[in-house]
N, C-alpha and C positions, 0 to 999 in steps of 0.2 A: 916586916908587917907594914909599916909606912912606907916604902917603895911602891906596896902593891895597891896600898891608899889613894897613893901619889899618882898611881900609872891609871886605876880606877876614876880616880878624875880627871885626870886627862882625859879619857874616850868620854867621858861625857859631856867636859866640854865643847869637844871638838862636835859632838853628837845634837848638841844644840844648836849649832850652824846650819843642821837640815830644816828646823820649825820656819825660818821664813822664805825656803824654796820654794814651797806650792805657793805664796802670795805672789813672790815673786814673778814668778813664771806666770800668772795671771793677771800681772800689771804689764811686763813684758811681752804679753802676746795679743791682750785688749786693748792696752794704749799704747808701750811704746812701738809697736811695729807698727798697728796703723797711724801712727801719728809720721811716721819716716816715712810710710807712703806716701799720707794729704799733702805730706813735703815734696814728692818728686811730683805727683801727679800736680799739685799746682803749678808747673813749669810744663804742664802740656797741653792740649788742645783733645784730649782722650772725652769720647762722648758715651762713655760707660760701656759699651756693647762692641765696638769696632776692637779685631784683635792690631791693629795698629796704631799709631796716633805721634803725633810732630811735636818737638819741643819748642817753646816758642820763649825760654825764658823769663825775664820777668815781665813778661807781657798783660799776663792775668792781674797781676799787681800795679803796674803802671793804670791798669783800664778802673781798679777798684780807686785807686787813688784821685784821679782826674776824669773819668769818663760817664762813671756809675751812678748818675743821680737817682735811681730807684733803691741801690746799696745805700747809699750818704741817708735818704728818708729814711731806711731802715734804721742806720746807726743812731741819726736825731731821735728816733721815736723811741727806741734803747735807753738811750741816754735818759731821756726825759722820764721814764718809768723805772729807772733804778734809780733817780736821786728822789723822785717823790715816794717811793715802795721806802728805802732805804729809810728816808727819813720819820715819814708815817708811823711806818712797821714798827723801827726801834722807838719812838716817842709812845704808840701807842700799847706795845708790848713793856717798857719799863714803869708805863702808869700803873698798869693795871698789877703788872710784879708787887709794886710799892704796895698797893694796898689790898692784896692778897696773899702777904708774904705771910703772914700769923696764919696758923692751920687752925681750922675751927669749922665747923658741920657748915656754916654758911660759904665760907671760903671755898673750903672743897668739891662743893654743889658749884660757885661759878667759874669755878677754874675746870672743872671737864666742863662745863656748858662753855666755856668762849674757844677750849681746846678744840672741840664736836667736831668744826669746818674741817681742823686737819686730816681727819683720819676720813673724807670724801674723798672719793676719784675728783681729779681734774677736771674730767667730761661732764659728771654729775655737776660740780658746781658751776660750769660754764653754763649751763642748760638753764638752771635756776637763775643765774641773775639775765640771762637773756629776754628771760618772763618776765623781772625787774625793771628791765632798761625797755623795756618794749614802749614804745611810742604811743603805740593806740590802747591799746588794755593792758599794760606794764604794772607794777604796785607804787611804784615811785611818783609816775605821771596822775596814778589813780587817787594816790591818797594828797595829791593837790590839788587836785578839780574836788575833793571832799571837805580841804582846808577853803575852798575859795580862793585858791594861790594857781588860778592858770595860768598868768602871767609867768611864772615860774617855771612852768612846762618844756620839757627837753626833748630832744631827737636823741639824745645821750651820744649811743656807738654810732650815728650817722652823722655826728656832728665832726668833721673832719678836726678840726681848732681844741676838741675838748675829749676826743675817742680814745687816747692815749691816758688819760689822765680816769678816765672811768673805768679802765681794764686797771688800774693802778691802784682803783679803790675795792674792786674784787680780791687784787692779790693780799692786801692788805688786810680784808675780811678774812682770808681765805689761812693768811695762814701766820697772823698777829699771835693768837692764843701759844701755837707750838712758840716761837720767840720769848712768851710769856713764861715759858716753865722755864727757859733758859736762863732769864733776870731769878726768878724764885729759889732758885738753885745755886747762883753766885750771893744773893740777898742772904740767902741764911747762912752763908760762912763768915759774916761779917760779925764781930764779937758783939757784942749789946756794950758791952764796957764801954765802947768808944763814945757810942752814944751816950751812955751814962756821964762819963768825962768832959763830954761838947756839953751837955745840959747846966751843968754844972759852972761850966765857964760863960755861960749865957749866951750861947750857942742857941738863934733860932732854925726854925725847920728848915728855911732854903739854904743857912748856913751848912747846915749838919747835913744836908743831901751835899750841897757841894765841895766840901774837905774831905766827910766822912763816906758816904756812898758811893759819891760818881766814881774818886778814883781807887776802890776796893771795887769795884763790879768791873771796874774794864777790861778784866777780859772775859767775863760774860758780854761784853758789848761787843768785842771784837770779834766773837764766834757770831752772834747776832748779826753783827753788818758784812762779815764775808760770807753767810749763807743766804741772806734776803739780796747781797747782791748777784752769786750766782742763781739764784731760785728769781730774779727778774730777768736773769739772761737767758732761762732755761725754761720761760713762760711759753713753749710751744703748742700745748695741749691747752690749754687756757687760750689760746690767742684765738686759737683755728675752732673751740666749742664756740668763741664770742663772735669772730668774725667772718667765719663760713672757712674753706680750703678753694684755693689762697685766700687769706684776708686781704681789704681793700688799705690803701695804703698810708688810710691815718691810724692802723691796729698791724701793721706790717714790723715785724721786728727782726734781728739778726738769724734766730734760729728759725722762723717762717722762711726768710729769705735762702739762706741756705736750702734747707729744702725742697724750695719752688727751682731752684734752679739745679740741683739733681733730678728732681721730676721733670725738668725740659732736657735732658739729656747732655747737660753742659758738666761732666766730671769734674775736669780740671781746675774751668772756673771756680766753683762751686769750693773746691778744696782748698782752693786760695783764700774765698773768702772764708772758711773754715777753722784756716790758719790766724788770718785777722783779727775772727771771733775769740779764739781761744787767747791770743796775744791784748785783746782790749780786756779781755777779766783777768790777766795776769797784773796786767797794767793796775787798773783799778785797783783792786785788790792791795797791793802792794802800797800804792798811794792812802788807800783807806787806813788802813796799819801807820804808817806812819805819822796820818792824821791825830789816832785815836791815842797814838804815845805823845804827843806832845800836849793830846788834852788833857790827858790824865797827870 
């Protein structure tokens, strides 16, 4: 009878080993095959459509490294938009946790109302704040000519110096709130005792936020800042609702770039810088983490 126990669990051990085939085979066949292609194809000169095309080594690389100054603008304007996104995002997403963390008919009512922006398409919200930033009858520009603050009056998205920084305060509208459930969600696993205990030892508020919260919540921060950093590298619908297809090149970012240059028929190049992209959020990424453990 326990042989047959015995042998009965064996097959279904073994029978568990099928559950992660279908995942697999669809991480396998959507990313890693074509990620070993953008890897040979950036070693060649292929212009998407030719059944031929020349290897040119790391030619496409040497050109993104030293030659690229419309790439290099792209990376600056990236860069500049995932450390203002990043930082915005998660300061203004753990405010607003902190003091909607207690569930109450009040609470519940602004945490969907600041969620709302998440659950819009991309397009939708580009469209809107376009009407926002608009120069001549925009709401921004309008409700300062109403303040008597025209001296304050902006070009906003035409402002080359400041265009990056205003698609930065969109993404930040756009999608603070989803962030926010993320802090409320690490917030309430944190025992109340502690705080009880910090009170007790005369422990004030910025005390008790920084012993007790900051480092009980990090890893709610650290899903926070690895996804508001790939969701700034991944602003491609956002970029091209604000800044037309192609955008002009103070709203130019890596995933616009990429695509402008498969739309010109440059494959190979294109896959190179492709490679690049995915290797600077690897990068990131990996830096941000190690950031967030030594803060904690």
């Amino acid at each position: 009878m326990s042989s047959t126990r015995s042998a009965r669990n064996r097959r279904a051990a073994r029978a568990l080993w099928l559950f992660p085939v279908p995942a697999l085979a669809l991480y396998l066949f959507f990313f890693a095959y074509p990620t070993i292609q953008a890897a040979q194809y950036a070693l060649t000169d292929w212009d998407g459509y030719s059944a031929t095309y020349h290897d040119v080594g790391a030619r496409n690389f040497t050109e993104l490294a030293t030659g690229d100054d419309v790439f290099r603008n792209a990376v600056e304007n990236n860069l500049k938009l995932t450390v203002t996104v990043v930082l915005a995002q998660t300061a203004l997403a753990l405010l607003l946790a902190l003091y909607l963390v207690r569930t109450t008919r009040t609470t519940t009512l602004l945490r969907a109302l600041f969620f709302l922006p998440t659950v819009l398409s991309s397009v939708s919200v580009a469209f809107v704040w376009r009407f926002v930033y608009d120069p001549d009858g925009g709401l921004f520009n309008a409700a300062l000519r109403a303040m008597g603050l025209d001296s304050w009056q902006s070009v906003y998205l035409g402002d080359p110096d400041a265009a990056v920084f205003w698609l930065a305060l969109t993404q930040v509208w756009f999608h603070a709130g989803q962030m926010m459930v993320v802090y409320i969600a690490g917030l309430q696993t944190i025992p109340r005792e502690l705080y009880e205990a910090a009170a007790l030892d005369g422990a004030g508020r910025w005390t008790r936020f920084r012993y007790v919260t900051w480092p009980l919540v990090a890893p709610a921060t650290g899903i926070v800042v690895a996804y508001t950093t790939v969701q700034s590298f991944k602003a491609f619908d956002l970029v091209l609702g604000l800044g037309g297809n192609p955008p002009g090149p103070a709203l130019d970012i890596l995933s616009t770039r990429v695509y402008t240059t498969f739309s010109n028929n440059q494959f190979g190049y294109a896959a190179a810088q492709s490679l690049v992209f995915m290797a600077l959020i690897a990068g990131l990424t990996w830096v941000q983490r190690r950031a967030l453990r030594r803060a904690a």
